[in-house]
N, C-alpha and C positions, 0 to 999 in steps of 0.2 A: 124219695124219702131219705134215701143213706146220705145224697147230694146235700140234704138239708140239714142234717143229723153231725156231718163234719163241721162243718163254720160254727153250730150250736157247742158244741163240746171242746172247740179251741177256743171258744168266746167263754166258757164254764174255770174251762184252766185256768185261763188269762183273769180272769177274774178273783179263780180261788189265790191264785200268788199276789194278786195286786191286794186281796183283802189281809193274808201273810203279812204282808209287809207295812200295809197299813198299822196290824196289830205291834209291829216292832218297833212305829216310826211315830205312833201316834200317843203324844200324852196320858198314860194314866194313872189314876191312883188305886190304892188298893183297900183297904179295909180303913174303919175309925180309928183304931190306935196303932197302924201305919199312919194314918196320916198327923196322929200325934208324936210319935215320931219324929215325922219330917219336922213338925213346927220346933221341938226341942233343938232337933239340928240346925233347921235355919237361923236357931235366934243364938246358936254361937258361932255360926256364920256371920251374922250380924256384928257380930263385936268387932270383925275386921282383924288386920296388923297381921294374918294368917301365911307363912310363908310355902309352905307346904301341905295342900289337900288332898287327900286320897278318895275317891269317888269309886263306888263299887257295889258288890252283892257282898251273898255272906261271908267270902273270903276276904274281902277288905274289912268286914263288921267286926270279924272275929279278932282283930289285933286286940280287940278291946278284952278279950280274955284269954285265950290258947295264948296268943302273940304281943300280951298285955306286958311280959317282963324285957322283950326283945324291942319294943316301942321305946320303952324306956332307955331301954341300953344302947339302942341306935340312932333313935329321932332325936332323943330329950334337947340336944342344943337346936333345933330346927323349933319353928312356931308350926306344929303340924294340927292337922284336926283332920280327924277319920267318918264323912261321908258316906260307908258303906252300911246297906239294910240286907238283911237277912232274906234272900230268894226274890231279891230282885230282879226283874228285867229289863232290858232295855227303854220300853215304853214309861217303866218305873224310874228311873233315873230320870230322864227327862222330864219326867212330871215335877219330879223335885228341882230343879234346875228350874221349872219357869215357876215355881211357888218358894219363891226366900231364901234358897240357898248361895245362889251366887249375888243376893245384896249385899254391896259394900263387903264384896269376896272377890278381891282379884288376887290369890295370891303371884306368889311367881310360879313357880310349880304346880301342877295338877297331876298325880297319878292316877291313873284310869283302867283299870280291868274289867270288863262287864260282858256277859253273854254265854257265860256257861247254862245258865236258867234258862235261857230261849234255846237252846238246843236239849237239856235237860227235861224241861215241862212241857215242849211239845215235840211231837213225831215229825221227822223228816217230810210229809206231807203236810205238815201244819206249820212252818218254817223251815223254809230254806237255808242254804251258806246265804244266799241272795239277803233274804230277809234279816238276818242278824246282822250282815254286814250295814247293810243300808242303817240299820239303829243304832248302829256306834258310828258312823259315819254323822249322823244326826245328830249325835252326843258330841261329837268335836266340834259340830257344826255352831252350836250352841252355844258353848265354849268358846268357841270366834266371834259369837255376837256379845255374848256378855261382858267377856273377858279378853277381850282381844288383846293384850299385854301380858298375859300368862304364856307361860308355855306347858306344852302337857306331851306327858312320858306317857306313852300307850304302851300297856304290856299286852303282850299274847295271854290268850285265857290261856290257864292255867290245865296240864294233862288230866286228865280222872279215867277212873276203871284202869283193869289192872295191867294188861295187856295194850300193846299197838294197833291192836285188830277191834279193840271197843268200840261200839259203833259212837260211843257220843263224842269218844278221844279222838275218833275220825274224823267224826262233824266240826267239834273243835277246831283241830288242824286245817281243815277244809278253810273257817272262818280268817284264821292265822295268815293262811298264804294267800288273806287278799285284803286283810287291815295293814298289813303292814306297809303296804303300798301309798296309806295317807300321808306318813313320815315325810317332812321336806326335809327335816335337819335342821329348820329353823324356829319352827313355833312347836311342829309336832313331830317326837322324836319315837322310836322305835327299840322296845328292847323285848328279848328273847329268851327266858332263864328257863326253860324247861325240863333243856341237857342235865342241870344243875338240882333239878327235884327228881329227875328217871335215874335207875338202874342203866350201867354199860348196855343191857341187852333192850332196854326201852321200859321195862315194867316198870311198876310203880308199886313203890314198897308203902306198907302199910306204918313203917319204922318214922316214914316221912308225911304219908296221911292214911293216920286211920282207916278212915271210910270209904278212901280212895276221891276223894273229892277235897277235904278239908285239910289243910298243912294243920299240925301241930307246932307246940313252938320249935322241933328241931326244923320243918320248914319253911315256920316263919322266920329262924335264925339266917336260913339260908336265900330265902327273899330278899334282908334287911339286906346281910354282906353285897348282894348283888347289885342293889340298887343304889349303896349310900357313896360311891363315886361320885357318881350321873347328879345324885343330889346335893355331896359337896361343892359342884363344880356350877351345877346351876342355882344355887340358892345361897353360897359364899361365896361367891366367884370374886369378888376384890382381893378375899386374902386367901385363896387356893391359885399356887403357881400354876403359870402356865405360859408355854411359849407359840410362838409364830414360825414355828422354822421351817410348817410347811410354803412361808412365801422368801422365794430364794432372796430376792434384796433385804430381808430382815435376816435371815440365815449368814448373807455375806456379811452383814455389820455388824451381828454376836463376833460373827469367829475373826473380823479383824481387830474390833474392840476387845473383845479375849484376851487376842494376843499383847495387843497396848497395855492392859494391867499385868497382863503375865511382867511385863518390862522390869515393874515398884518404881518404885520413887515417886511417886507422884503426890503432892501435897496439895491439892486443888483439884476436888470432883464435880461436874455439876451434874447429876441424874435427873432424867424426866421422858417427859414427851416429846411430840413434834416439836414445840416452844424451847426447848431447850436444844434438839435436834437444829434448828435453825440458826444456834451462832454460829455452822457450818457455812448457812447462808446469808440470807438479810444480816444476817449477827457480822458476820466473819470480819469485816475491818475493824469492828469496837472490840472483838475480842481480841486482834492481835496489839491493838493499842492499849489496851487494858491487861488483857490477862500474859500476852507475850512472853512479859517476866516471872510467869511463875512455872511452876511443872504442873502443867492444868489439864485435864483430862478430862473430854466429853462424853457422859452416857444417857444423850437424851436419844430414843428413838420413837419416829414418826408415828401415830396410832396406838403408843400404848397406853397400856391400863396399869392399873397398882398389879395386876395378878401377873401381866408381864413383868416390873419390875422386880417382885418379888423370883420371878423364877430365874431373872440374870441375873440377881445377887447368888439364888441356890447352885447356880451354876458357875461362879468362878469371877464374876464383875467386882467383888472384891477382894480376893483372896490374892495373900501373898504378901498385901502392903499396906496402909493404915496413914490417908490421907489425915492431915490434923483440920481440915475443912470440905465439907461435904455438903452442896446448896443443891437440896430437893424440889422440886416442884412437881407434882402428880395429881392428875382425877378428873383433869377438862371431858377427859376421855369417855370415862367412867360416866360420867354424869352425859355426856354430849351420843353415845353410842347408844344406850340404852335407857329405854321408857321408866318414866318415875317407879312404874310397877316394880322393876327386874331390878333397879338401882335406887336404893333410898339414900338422902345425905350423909345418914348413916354409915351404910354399906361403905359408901367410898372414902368416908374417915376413918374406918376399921380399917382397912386396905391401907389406907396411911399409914396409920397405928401400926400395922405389923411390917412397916417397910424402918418405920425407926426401930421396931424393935432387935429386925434382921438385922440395922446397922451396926446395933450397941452389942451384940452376940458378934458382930466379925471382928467388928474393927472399933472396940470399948474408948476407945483414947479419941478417938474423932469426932468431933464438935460439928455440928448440923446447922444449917442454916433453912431451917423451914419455910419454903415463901405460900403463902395464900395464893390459890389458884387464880391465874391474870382473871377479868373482865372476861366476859363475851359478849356477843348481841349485841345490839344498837342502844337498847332501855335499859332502866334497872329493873323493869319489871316484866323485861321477858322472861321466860321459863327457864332457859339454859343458864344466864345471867342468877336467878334467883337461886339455884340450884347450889350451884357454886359456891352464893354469897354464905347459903346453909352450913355448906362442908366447911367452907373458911371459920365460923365461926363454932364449929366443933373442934377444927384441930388446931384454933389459937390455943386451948390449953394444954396440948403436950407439950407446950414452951415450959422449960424448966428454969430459965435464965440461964445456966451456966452448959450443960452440954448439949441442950436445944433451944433453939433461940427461934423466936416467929418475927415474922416481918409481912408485911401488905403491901405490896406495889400498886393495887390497884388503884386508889384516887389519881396517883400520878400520873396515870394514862387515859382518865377520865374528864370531861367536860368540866365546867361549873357544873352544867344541868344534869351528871349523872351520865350523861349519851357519852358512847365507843364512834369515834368516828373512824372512816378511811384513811383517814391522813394517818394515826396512829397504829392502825390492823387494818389491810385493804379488806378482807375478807372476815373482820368481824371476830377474830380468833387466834390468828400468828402476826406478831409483829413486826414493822418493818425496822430500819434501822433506826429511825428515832425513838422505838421501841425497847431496841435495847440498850442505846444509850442509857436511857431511865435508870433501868435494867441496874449496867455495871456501873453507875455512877451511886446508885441505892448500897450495892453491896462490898464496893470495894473498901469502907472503914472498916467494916466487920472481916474482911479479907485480908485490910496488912495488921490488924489489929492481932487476927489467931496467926497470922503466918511470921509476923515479927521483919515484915519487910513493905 
Protein backbone atom coordinates (compact mmCIF):
# COMPACT_ATOMS: atom_id res chain seq x y z
CA UNK A 1 0.00 0.00 0.00
CA UNK A 2 2.85 2.79 1.03
CA UNK A 3 4.62 1.22 -2.41
CA UNK A 4 1.58 2.57 -4.12
CA UNK A 5 0.84 5.66 -2.04
CA UNK A 6 4.55 7.04 -3.10
CA UNK A 7 4.20 7.34 -7.05
CA UNK A 8 0.34 8.60 -6.16
CA UNK A 9 1.59 11.68 -4.22
CA UNK A 10 4.66 12.46 -6.49
CA UNK A 11 2.19 12.33 -9.38
CA UNK A 12 -0.41 14.85 -6.88
CA UNK A 13 2.90 17.26 -6.67
CA UNK A 14 3.77 17.06 -9.98
CA UNK A 15 0.57 18.00 -10.85
CA UNK A 16 -0.20 20.58 -8.26
CA UNK A 17 2.92 22.72 -9.82
CA UNK A 18 2.21 21.85 -13.29
CA UNK A 19 -1.60 23.26 -12.48
CA UNK A 20 0.76 26.63 -10.74
CA UNK A 21 2.12 27.32 -13.57
CA UNK A 22 -0.37 26.66 -15.82
CA UNK A 23 -2.35 29.36 -13.65
CA UNK A 24 0.73 32.02 -14.35
CA UNK A 25 1.17 31.01 -18.01
CA UNK A 26 -2.25 30.77 -19.15
CA UNK A 27 -4.39 33.61 -20.65
CA UNK A 28 -6.78 35.32 -18.44
CA UNK A 29 -9.19 37.87 -18.01
CA UNK A 30 -10.62 39.15 -15.06
CA UNK A 31 -13.97 40.87 -14.33
CA UNK A 32 -16.39 43.06 -17.03
CA UNK A 33 -14.92 46.49 -16.37
CA UNK A 34 -11.39 45.02 -16.36
CA UNK A 35 -12.02 43.84 -19.47
CA UNK A 36 -13.34 47.45 -20.28
CA UNK A 37 -10.56 48.51 -19.47
CA UNK A 38 -8.42 46.56 -21.49
CA UNK A 39 -10.54 47.69 -24.55
CA UNK A 40 -9.93 51.57 -23.55
CA UNK A 41 -6.34 50.58 -23.52
CA UNK A 42 -6.09 48.63 -26.58
CA UNK A 43 -7.81 51.26 -28.83
CA UNK A 44 -4.92 53.81 -27.79
CA UNK A 45 -2.67 51.13 -28.52
CA UNK A 46 -4.28 51.22 -31.75
CA UNK A 47 -3.49 54.68 -32.67
CA UNK A 48 0.10 53.47 -33.08
CA UNK A 49 3.42 55.90 -33.52
CA UNK A 50 3.89 54.78 -29.64
CA UNK A 51 7.70 54.90 -28.75
CA UNK A 52 7.78 53.97 -25.30
CA UNK A 53 5.12 51.33 -23.56
CA UNK A 54 5.18 50.41 -20.09
CA UNK A 55 3.41 47.06 -19.43
CA UNK A 56 2.64 46.31 -15.71
CA UNK A 57 0.40 45.91 -12.60
CA UNK A 58 -0.54 48.57 -10.21
CA UNK A 59 2.76 49.93 -10.05
CA UNK A 60 3.07 50.76 -13.66
CA UNK A 61 -1.07 52.00 -13.36
CA UNK A 62 -0.24 54.29 -10.88
CA UNK A 63 2.02 56.71 -13.01
CA UNK A 64 -1.16 57.86 -14.05
CA UNK A 65 -1.74 59.59 -10.59
CA UNK A 66 0.97 59.25 -7.49
CA UNK A 67 3.57 59.43 -10.47
CA UNK A 68 1.18 61.47 -12.83
CA UNK A 69 3.61 64.89 -12.30
CA UNK A 70 6.92 62.85 -12.61
CA UNK A 71 5.44 61.30 -16.19
CA UNK A 72 5.21 64.47 -17.17
CA UNK A 73 8.55 65.79 -16.05
CA UNK A 74 10.43 62.79 -17.39
CA UNK A 75 8.70 60.98 -20.37
CA UNK A 76 6.71 64.14 -21.96
CA UNK A 77 9.38 64.23 -25.02
CA UNK A 78 8.97 60.34 -25.39
CA UNK A 79 5.46 59.10 -27.30
CA UNK A 80 4.84 56.90 -23.98
CA UNK A 81 1.54 55.05 -23.12
CA UNK A 82 1.13 53.36 -19.70
CA UNK A 83 -0.19 49.63 -20.12
CA UNK A 84 -0.31 48.94 -16.51
CA UNK A 85 -3.86 47.58 -14.56
CA UNK A 86 -4.24 47.57 -11.03
CA UNK A 87 -3.53 43.86 -9.26
CA UNK A 88 -2.57 42.40 -12.25
CA UNK A 89 -1.02 38.97 -12.99
CA UNK A 90 0.91 37.44 -15.07
CA UNK A 91 -1.85 35.47 -16.75
CA UNK A 92 -3.58 39.00 -16.81
CA UNK A 93 -1.05 40.59 -18.89
CA UNK A 94 -0.90 38.17 -21.35
CA UNK A 95 -4.56 38.07 -21.69
CA UNK A 96 -4.35 41.67 -22.77
CA UNK A 97 -1.31 41.18 -24.99
CA UNK A 98 -3.31 38.58 -27.16
CA UNK A 99 -6.72 40.96 -27.13
CA UNK A 100 -5.64 44.44 -28.87
CA UNK A 101 -2.89 45.66 -27.13
CA UNK A 102 -0.08 44.99 -29.06
CA UNK A 103 -2.04 45.91 -32.56
CA UNK A 104 -0.28 48.08 -34.59
CA UNK A 105 1.96 48.50 -31.24
CA UNK A 106 5.38 47.96 -32.00
CA UNK A 107 6.87 50.39 -30.24
CA UNK A 108 10.65 50.64 -29.76
CA UNK A 109 10.83 50.27 -26.25
CA UNK A 110 8.62 48.18 -23.88
CA UNK A 111 9.17 48.52 -20.10
CA UNK A 112 7.98 45.58 -18.35
CA UNK A 113 7.63 44.92 -14.44
CA UNK A 114 5.10 42.28 -13.56
CA UNK A 115 4.75 39.52 -10.76
CA UNK A 116 4.56 41.06 -7.59
CA UNK A 117 0.66 39.90 -7.59
CA UNK A 118 1.59 36.28 -8.19
CA UNK A 119 3.71 36.09 -5.22
CA UNK A 120 1.39 38.66 -3.48
CA UNK A 121 -2.22 36.90 -3.97
CA UNK A 122 -1.00 33.50 -3.63
CA UNK A 123 0.87 31.31 -0.92
CA UNK A 124 4.12 29.87 -1.71
CA UNK A 125 2.26 26.56 -2.37
CA UNK A 126 0.05 27.99 -4.78
CA UNK A 127 2.93 29.49 -6.91
CA UNK A 128 6.28 29.08 -7.07
CA UNK A 129 9.76 31.27 -8.01
CA UNK A 130 9.03 28.45 -10.85
CA UNK A 131 5.61 29.52 -11.74
CA UNK A 132 6.09 33.32 -11.92
CA UNK A 133 8.98 32.99 -13.65
CA UNK A 134 7.70 30.77 -16.24
CA UNK A 135 4.81 33.94 -16.85
CA UNK A 136 7.15 36.61 -17.38
CA UNK A 137 9.14 34.53 -19.45
CA UNK A 138 5.75 33.90 -21.46
CA UNK A 139 5.22 37.78 -21.40
CA UNK A 140 8.61 38.21 -23.30
CA UNK A 141 7.90 35.41 -25.14
CA UNK A 142 4.86 37.17 -26.48
CA UNK A 143 6.58 40.15 -27.01
CA UNK A 144 8.88 38.26 -29.50
CA UNK A 145 5.84 37.13 -31.37
CA UNK A 146 4.07 40.28 -31.68
CA UNK A 147 6.66 42.51 -31.59
CA UNK A 148 9.69 41.12 -32.56
CA UNK A 149 11.42 44.67 -33.45
CA UNK A 150 10.99 46.14 -30.08
CA UNK A 151 13.07 45.92 -27.52
CA UNK A 152 12.07 45.62 -23.83
CA UNK A 153 13.79 46.70 -20.48
CA UNK A 154 12.66 44.13 -17.83
CA UNK A 155 12.90 45.55 -14.49
CA UNK A 156 13.25 43.41 -11.34
CA UNK A 157 9.90 43.54 -9.26
CA UNK A 158 9.95 46.05 -7.26
CA UNK A 159 11.00 45.39 -3.03
CA UNK A 160 7.79 45.51 -0.72
CA UNK A 161 7.44 44.89 3.14
CA UNK A 162 9.57 46.40 5.31
CA UNK A 163 12.36 44.46 6.20
CA UNK A 164 14.79 41.76 3.97
CA UNK A 165 13.36 38.85 5.83
CA UNK A 166 9.58 39.60 4.34
CA UNK A 167 8.64 36.66 3.15
CA UNK A 168 7.04 38.24 -0.20
CA UNK A 169 10.37 40.61 -0.66
CA UNK A 170 12.06 36.96 -0.38
CA UNK A 171 9.77 35.53 -2.93
CA UNK A 172 10.35 38.62 -5.00
CA UNK A 173 14.13 38.37 -5.04
CA UNK A 174 13.89 34.73 -5.41
CA UNK A 175 11.83 35.59 -8.84
CA UNK A 176 14.77 38.39 -9.56
CA UNK A 177 17.78 36.02 -9.53
CA UNK A 178 16.31 34.01 -12.27
CA UNK A 179 14.44 36.78 -14.70
CA UNK A 180 17.35 38.36 -15.10
CA UNK A 181 18.84 35.61 -16.73
CA UNK A 182 16.48 36.28 -20.07
CA UNK A 183 18.56 39.51 -20.73
CA UNK A 184 20.74 38.93 -23.97
CA UNK A 185 21.68 42.74 -24.21
CA UNK A 186 20.11 42.83 -27.34
CA UNK A 187 16.44 42.65 -27.59
CA UNK A 188 15.98 41.97 -23.74
CA UNK A 189 17.84 44.16 -21.53
CA UNK A 190 18.08 43.93 -17.75
CA UNK A 191 17.76 46.61 -15.07
CA UNK A 192 17.99 46.52 -11.23
CA UNK A 193 17.05 49.79 -9.18
CA UNK A 194 16.14 48.36 -6.04
CA UNK A 195 19.35 49.61 -4.18
CA UNK A 196 18.03 52.97 -5.19
CA UNK A 197 14.22 52.64 -3.51
CA UNK A 198 16.02 50.53 0.03
CA UNK A 199 17.42 52.12 2.95
CA UNK A 200 21.63 51.47 3.36
CA UNK A 201 20.37 48.69 5.77
CA UNK A 202 17.74 47.08 3.09
CA UNK A 203 14.42 48.43 4.68
CA UNK A 204 12.01 50.12 2.99
CA UNK A 205 10.96 53.33 4.10
CA UNK A 206 7.51 54.14 4.09
CA UNK A 207 8.97 58.13 2.93
CA UNK A 208 9.46 56.06 -0.50
CA UNK A 209 6.24 53.75 -0.37
CA UNK A 210 3.73 54.18 1.82
CA UNK A 211 2.30 50.89 2.11
CA UNK A 212 5.34 49.37 1.53
CA UNK A 213 4.33 48.18 -1.90
CA UNK A 214 3.36 51.29 -3.79
CA UNK A 215 6.15 54.23 -4.63
CA UNK A 216 4.78 57.45 -4.13
CA UNK A 217 5.90 60.25 -6.38
CA UNK A 218 9.37 60.60 -4.42
CA UNK A 219 9.69 56.83 -5.84
CA UNK A 220 8.31 57.33 -8.80
CA UNK A 221 10.99 60.39 -9.15
CA UNK A 222 13.44 57.94 -8.44
CA UNK A 223 12.27 55.21 -10.93
CA UNK A 224 12.05 58.08 -13.84
CA UNK A 225 15.96 59.32 -12.82
CA UNK A 226 16.90 55.56 -13.10
CA UNK A 227 15.60 54.63 -16.08
CA UNK A 228 15.62 57.81 -18.51
CA UNK A 229 19.37 57.05 -19.71
CA UNK A 230 18.54 53.30 -20.91
CA UNK A 231 15.39 55.34 -22.50
CA UNK A 232 17.41 58.34 -24.00
CA UNK A 233 19.69 55.99 -25.56
CA UNK A 234 17.28 53.60 -26.76
CA UNK A 235 14.47 55.56 -27.98
CA UNK A 236 16.74 58.80 -29.42
CA UNK A 237 19.56 56.93 -30.17
CA UNK A 238 20.41 59.20 -33.50
CA UNK A 239 20.89 62.23 -31.45
CA UNK A 240 22.23 60.84 -28.05
CA UNK A 241 26.28 60.56 -28.32
CA UNK A 242 27.78 57.69 -28.25
CA UNK A 243 31.08 55.95 -29.05
CA UNK A 244 32.74 52.61 -30.19
CA UNK A 245 35.78 52.57 -28.25
CA UNK A 246 35.20 49.46 -26.82
CA UNK A 247 36.40 48.03 -30.53
CA UNK A 248 40.08 48.71 -30.51
CA UNK A 249 40.40 49.63 -34.42
CA UNK A 250 37.67 52.39 -33.90
CA UNK A 251 39.47 53.52 -30.51
CA UNK A 252 42.90 53.51 -32.78
CA UNK A 253 41.23 55.86 -35.52
CA UNK A 254 39.50 58.45 -32.82
CA UNK A 255 42.79 58.98 -31.10
CA UNK A 256 45.02 59.16 -34.46
CA UNK A 257 42.19 61.36 -35.98
CA UNK A 258 42.21 63.36 -32.73
CA UNK A 259 45.48 63.98 -33.09
CA UNK A 260 45.29 65.27 -36.90
CA UNK A 261 42.73 67.96 -35.82
CA UNK A 262 44.56 68.76 -32.75
CA UNK A 263 47.34 69.76 -35.75
CA UNK A 264 44.46 73.17 -37.20
CA UNK A 265 44.80 74.33 -40.34
CA UNK A 266 42.71 72.41 -42.03
CA UNK A 267 40.29 74.02 -44.51
CA UNK A 268 38.70 70.84 -46.00
CA UNK A 269 36.60 68.25 -43.80
CA UNK A 270 34.76 65.35 -45.05
CA UNK A 271 32.68 63.51 -42.11
CA UNK A 272 30.77 60.44 -42.33
CA UNK A 273 30.64 56.78 -42.51
CA UNK A 274 32.39 53.85 -44.17
CA UNK A 275 31.65 55.75 -47.59
CA UNK A 276 33.51 58.42 -46.75
CA UNK A 277 35.99 56.30 -44.63
CA UNK A 278 36.77 54.73 -48.03
CA UNK A 279 38.75 57.62 -49.90
CA UNK A 280 41.22 55.90 -47.72
CA UNK A 281 40.66 53.12 -50.11
CA UNK A 282 38.76 52.64 -53.35
CA UNK A 283 38.70 56.57 -52.99
CA UNK A 284 42.59 57.05 -52.39
CA UNK A 285 43.93 57.85 -55.99
CA UNK A 286 40.85 60.44 -56.82
CA UNK A 287 41.37 61.91 -53.66
CA UNK A 288 45.18 62.58 -53.98
CA UNK A 289 44.38 63.87 -57.57
CA UNK A 290 41.63 65.95 -56.42
CA UNK A 291 41.87 66.82 -53.10
CA UNK A 292 46.03 66.83 -52.77
CA UNK A 293 45.96 70.49 -53.02
CA UNK A 294 44.17 71.31 -50.29
CA UNK A 295 44.61 70.72 -46.29
CA UNK A 296 41.79 68.03 -46.34
CA UNK A 297 41.04 66.02 -43.52
CA UNK A 298 39.20 62.83 -43.37
CA UNK A 299 36.63 61.82 -40.54
CA UNK A 300 34.69 59.23 -42.11
CA UNK A 301 34.64 56.07 -40.01
CA UNK A 302 33.46 52.53 -40.89
CA UNK A 303 29.92 51.72 -39.30
CA UNK A 304 28.96 54.72 -37.88
CA UNK A 305 25.83 56.33 -36.91
CA UNK A 306 24.80 60.11 -36.56
CA UNK A 307 25.15 59.15 -32.62
CA UNK A 308 28.74 58.27 -33.36
CA UNK A 309 29.31 61.27 -35.03
CA UNK A 310 27.89 63.30 -32.75
CA UNK A 311 30.04 62.04 -29.91
CA UNK A 312 33.42 62.63 -32.02
CA UNK A 313 32.39 66.10 -32.55
CA UNK A 314 31.66 66.23 -28.41
CA UNK A 315 34.80 64.85 -28.19
CA UNK A 316 37.43 67.11 -29.89
CA UNK A 317 36.96 66.20 -34.08
CA UNK A 318 36.44 69.70 -34.26
CA UNK A 319 37.79 71.75 -31.85
CA UNK A 320 40.66 74.09 -32.17
CA UNK A 321 40.13 75.06 -35.98
CA UNK A 322 37.22 75.97 -38.07
CA UNK A 323 37.58 74.37 -41.57
CA UNK A 324 35.73 77.10 -44.12
CA UNK A 325 34.14 73.66 -45.81
CA UNK A 326 32.71 70.74 -44.17
CA UNK A 327 31.03 67.81 -46.80
CA UNK A 328 28.82 65.59 -44.52
CA UNK A 329 27.33 62.55 -45.35
CA UNK A 330 25.54 60.35 -42.59
CA UNK A 331 22.52 57.70 -41.76
CA UNK A 332 23.20 54.66 -44.42
CA UNK A 333 23.93 53.22 -41.17
CA UNK A 334 21.16 54.40 -39.14
CA UNK A 335 18.64 53.32 -41.59
CA UNK A 336 20.85 49.85 -42.81
CA UNK A 337 21.65 48.69 -38.87
CA UNK A 338 18.41 48.89 -37.47
CA UNK A 339 14.69 47.70 -38.14
CA UNK A 340 12.16 50.32 -39.34
CA UNK A 341 10.78 49.78 -35.68
CA UNK A 342 14.03 51.07 -33.79
CA UNK A 343 14.84 53.78 -36.65
CA UNK A 344 12.15 55.95 -38.46
CA UNK A 345 13.30 58.31 -41.39
CA UNK A 346 12.73 60.63 -38.93
CA UNK A 347 14.95 59.51 -36.23
CA UNK A 348 17.82 59.62 -38.63
CA UNK A 349 17.11 63.03 -39.98
CA UNK A 350 16.95 64.28 -36.36
CA UNK A 351 20.41 62.82 -35.93
CA UNK A 352 21.30 64.92 -39.00
CA UNK A 353 19.71 67.92 -37.55
CA UNK A 354 21.72 67.74 -34.43
CA UNK A 355 25.13 66.96 -36.33
CA UNK A 356 24.70 70.52 -38.26
CA UNK A 357 23.56 71.91 -35.31
CA UNK A 358 26.90 70.61 -33.35
CA UNK A 359 28.68 72.09 -36.43
CA UNK A 360 27.24 75.68 -36.31
CA UNK A 361 27.89 75.67 -32.11
CA UNK A 362 31.79 74.75 -32.96
CA UNK A 363 32.74 75.99 -35.74
CA UNK A 364 29.86 79.20 -36.91
CA UNK A 365 31.97 80.42 -39.98
CA UNK A 366 31.98 76.89 -41.74
CA UNK A 367 29.99 76.32 -44.59
CA UNK A 368 28.57 72.55 -45.03
CA UNK A 369 28.04 70.79 -47.77
CA UNK A 370 25.20 68.38 -47.19
CA UNK A 371 25.18 65.27 -49.43
CA UNK A 372 21.90 62.88 -49.54
CA UNK A 373 22.56 59.65 -48.44
CA UNK A 374 24.29 57.53 -51.72
CA UNK A 375 21.75 54.74 -53.20
CA UNK A 376 21.82 51.26 -51.91
CA UNK A 377 20.23 47.90 -52.99
CA UNK A 378 19.81 46.98 -56.47
CA UNK A 379 15.88 48.56 -56.84
CA UNK A 380 14.42 51.71 -55.87
CA UNK A 381 11.98 49.82 -54.19
CA UNK A 382 13.97 47.91 -52.01
CA UNK A 383 13.53 48.70 -48.33
CA UNK A 384 17.00 49.96 -47.50
CA UNK A 385 16.90 52.04 -50.84
CA UNK A 386 13.49 53.54 -49.79
CA UNK A 387 14.49 54.35 -46.58
CA UNK A 388 17.21 56.47 -47.42
CA UNK A 389 15.29 57.98 -50.41
CA UNK A 390 12.69 59.17 -47.04
CA UNK A 391 15.69 60.62 -44.94
CA UNK A 392 17.03 62.34 -48.16
CA UNK A 393 14.03 64.19 -48.70
CA UNK A 394 13.52 65.37 -45.04
CA UNK A 395 16.94 66.77 -44.69
CA UNK A 396 16.86 68.60 -48.30
CA UNK A 397 15.39 71.22 -46.33
CA UNK A 398 18.03 72.09 -43.70
CA UNK A 399 19.65 73.58 -46.93
CA UNK A 400 19.74 77.29 -46.25
CA UNK A 401 21.51 78.21 -49.45
CA UNK A 402 24.24 80.12 -47.88
CA UNK A 403 25.85 78.24 -44.85
CA UNK A 404 24.25 74.82 -45.73
CA UNK A 405 23.92 73.88 -49.05
CA UNK A 406 22.24 70.18 -50.16
CA UNK A 407 23.34 68.20 -52.97
CA UNK A 408 22.21 64.52 -54.32
CA UNK A 409 24.69 62.27 -55.95
CA UNK A 410 22.46 59.87 -56.31
CA UNK A 411 20.92 59.66 -60.00
CA UNK A 412 24.67 59.89 -61.02
CA UNK A 413 25.33 56.52 -59.69
CA UNK A 414 22.21 55.16 -60.90
CA UNK A 415 20.99 53.30 -64.05
CA UNK A 416 18.42 54.86 -66.57
CA UNK A 417 16.15 52.20 -64.79
CA UNK A 418 16.72 53.32 -61.33
CA UNK A 419 18.89 49.87 -60.64
CA UNK A 420 22.64 50.18 -58.28
CA UNK A 421 24.66 47.89 -60.19
CA UNK A 422 28.23 46.18 -59.29
CA UNK A 423 30.17 48.05 -61.56
CA UNK A 424 29.29 51.22 -59.54
CA UNK A 425 29.16 49.44 -55.64
CA UNK A 426 30.42 45.77 -55.79
CA UNK A 427 28.45 45.27 -52.72
CA UNK A 428 25.45 47.38 -53.34
CA UNK A 429 26.66 50.11 -50.72
CA UNK A 430 30.41 51.44 -50.83
CA UNK A 431 31.71 52.60 -53.97
CA UNK A 432 34.43 51.80 -56.11
CA UNK A 433 36.52 54.03 -57.61
CA UNK A 434 34.29 55.18 -60.36
CA UNK A 435 32.33 56.02 -57.51
CA UNK A 436 34.09 58.53 -56.37
CA UNK A 437 35.15 59.87 -59.29
CA UNK A 438 31.30 61.04 -59.41
CA UNK A 439 31.86 61.89 -56.12
CA UNK A 440 34.96 64.62 -56.35
CA UNK A 441 34.10 65.68 -59.63
CA UNK A 442 30.13 66.70 -58.11
CA UNK A 443 31.88 68.62 -55.36
CA UNK A 444 34.95 70.12 -56.41
CA UNK A 445 32.99 73.63 -57.79
CA UNK A 446 31.55 74.06 -54.52
CA UNK A 447 35.17 73.32 -53.15
CA UNK A 448 37.43 75.93 -55.04
CA UNK A 449 34.35 78.17 -55.13
CA UNK A 450 34.18 78.41 -50.60
CA UNK A 451 38.00 77.76 -50.64
CA UNK A 452 39.00 80.44 -53.31
CA UNK A 453 41.41 78.02 -55.02
Amino acid sequence: MKRMMIPFLAAALAAGALFAQQLSTTPTPRDANWVKRVERDAAQARKGGWEVVFIGDSITDFWQNRGKAEWQKYFAPFKALNLGISSDLTEHVLWRLDNGQLENNQPKLFVVMIGTNNNGHRPADKESTADTVAGIKAILDRLAQKAPDSKVLLHAIFPRGATPQDERRLRNEAVNAEIQKFADNKRVFWMNINDKLLQPDGTLSKEVMPDLLHPNAKGYAIWAEAILPFLQKSVMTSVTPDHRMDQAWWKQRFEQKLALAKQGGWELVFLGDSITHGWEGAGKQVWAEHFGAYKALNLGYGGDRTEHVLWRLHNGELDGYQPKLLILMIGTNNTGHRPAAQETPQDTADGIRAILDLIAKKSPSTKVLLLGIFPRSAKPADAPRARNSRVNELIKAYADGTRVIYMDLGPQMLETDGTLTPEMMPDLLHPKEKGYRIWAQAVLPVIKETLGK
